[in-house]
Kinemage of the C-alpha trace (Angstrom):
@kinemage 1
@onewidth
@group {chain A} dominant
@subgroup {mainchain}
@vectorlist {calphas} color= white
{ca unk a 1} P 0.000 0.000 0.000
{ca unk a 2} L 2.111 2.746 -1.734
{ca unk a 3} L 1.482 6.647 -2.376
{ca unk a 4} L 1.786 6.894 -5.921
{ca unk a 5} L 3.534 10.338 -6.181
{ca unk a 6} L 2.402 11.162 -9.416
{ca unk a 7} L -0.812 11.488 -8.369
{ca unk a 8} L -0.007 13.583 -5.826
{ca unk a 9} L 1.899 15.762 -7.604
{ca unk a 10} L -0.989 16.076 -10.200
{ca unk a 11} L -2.950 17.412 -7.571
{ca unk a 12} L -1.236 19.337 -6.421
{ca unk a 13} L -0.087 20.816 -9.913
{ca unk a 14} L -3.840 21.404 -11.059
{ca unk a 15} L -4.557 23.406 -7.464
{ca unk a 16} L -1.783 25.050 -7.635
{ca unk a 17} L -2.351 26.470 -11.375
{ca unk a 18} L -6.274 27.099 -10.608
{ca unk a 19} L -5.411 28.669 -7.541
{ca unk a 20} L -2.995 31.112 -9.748
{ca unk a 21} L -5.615 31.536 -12.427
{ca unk a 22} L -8.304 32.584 -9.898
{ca unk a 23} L -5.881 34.493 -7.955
{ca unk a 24} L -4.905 36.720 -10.990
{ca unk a 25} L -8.436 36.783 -12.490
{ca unk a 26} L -9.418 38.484 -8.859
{ca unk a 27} L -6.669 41.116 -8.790
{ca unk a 28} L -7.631 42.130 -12.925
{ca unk a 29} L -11.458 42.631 -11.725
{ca unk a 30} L -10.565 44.359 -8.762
{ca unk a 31} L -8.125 46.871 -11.299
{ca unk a 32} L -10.919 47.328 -13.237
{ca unk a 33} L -13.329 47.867 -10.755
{ca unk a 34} L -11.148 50.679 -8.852
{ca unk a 35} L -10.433 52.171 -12.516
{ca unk a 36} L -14.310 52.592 -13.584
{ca unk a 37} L -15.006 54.208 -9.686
{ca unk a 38} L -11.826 56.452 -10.392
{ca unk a 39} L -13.228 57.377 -14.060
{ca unk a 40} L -17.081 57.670 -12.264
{ca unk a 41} L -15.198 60.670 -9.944
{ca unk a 42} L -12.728 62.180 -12.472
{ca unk a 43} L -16.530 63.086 -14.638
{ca unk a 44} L -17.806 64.072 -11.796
{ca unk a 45} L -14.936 66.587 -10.482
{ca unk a 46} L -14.659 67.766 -14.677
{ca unk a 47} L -18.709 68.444 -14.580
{ca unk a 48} L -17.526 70.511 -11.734
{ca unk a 49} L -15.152 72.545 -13.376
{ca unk a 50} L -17.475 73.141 -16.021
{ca unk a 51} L -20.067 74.634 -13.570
{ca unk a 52} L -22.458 71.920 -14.403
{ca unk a 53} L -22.701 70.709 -11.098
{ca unk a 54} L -21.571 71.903 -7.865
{ca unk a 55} L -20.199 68.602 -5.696
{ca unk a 56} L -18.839 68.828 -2.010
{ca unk a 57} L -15.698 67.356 -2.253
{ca unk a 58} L -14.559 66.056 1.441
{ca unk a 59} L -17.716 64.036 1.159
{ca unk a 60} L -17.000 62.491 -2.326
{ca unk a 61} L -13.458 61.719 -1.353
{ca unk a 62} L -14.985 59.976 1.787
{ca unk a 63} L -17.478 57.941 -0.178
{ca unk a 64} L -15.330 56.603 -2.926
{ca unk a 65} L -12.822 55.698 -0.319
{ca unk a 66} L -14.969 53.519 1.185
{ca unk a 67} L -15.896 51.808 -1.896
{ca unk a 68} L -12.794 51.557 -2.910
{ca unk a 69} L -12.332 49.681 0.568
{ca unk a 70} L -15.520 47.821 0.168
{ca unk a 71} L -14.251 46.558 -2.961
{ca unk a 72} L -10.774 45.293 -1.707
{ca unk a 73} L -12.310 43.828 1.283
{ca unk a 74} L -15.010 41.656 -0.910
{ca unk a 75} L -12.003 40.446 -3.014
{ca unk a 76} L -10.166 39.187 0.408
{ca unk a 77} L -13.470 37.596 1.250
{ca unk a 78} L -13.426 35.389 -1.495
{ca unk a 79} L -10.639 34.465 -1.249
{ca unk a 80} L -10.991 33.081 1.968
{ca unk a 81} L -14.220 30.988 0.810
{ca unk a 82} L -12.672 29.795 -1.674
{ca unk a 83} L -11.267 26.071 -1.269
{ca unk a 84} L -8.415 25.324 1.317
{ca unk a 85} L -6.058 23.302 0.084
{ca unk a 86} L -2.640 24.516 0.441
{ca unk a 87} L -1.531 24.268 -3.462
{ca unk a 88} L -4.495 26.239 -3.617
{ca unk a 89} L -4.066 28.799 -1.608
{ca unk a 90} L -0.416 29.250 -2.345
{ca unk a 91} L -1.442 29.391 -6.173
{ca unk a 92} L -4.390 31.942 -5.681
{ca unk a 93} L -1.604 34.089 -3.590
{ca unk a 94} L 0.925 33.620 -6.183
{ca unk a 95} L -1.517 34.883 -8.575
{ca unk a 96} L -2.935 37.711 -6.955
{ca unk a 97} L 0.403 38.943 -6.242
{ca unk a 98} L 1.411 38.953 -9.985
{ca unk a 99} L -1.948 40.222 -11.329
């Protein structure tokens, strides 16, 4: 009764690599989601300019902080629902890191 090693190592191979995938997959959707709220307040501070709209400042700086927050915090989240195996989680770091 023998551990065959290369199925271990096939497991851990194909955690590893869909824990790098998801990892980096997170970290582009969280770019892109902290680019679109930075665009949505950029228009909002040019409508200003233009005297289209008059906006108070401290309290949009506040507010888009927070999502901005919200949004990292979500991302953390699911990564820690996602499943625990250590190839896993070492992948989906890995990955996040480099995204």
């Amino acid at each position: 009764m023998g551990i065959s090693l290369s199925g271990v190592g096939g497991d851990v191979g194909v955690g590893f690599i869909a824990g790098f995938i998801t990892g980096y997959a997170l970290k582009k959707i969280l770019k892109v989601v902290l680019v679109l709220i930075g665009m949505y307040v950029l228009s909002l501070l040019w409508l200003q300019y233009k005297g289209v709209i008059s906006i108070n400042t401290n309290k949009l700086f506040n507010l888009s902080g927070s999502i901005s927050n919200q949004a990292v915090s979500a991302a953390e989240k699911l990564l820690g629902i996602l499943p625990g195996t250590s190839a896993f989680t070492i992948g989906a770091y890995i990955g996040f890191r480099k995204g």
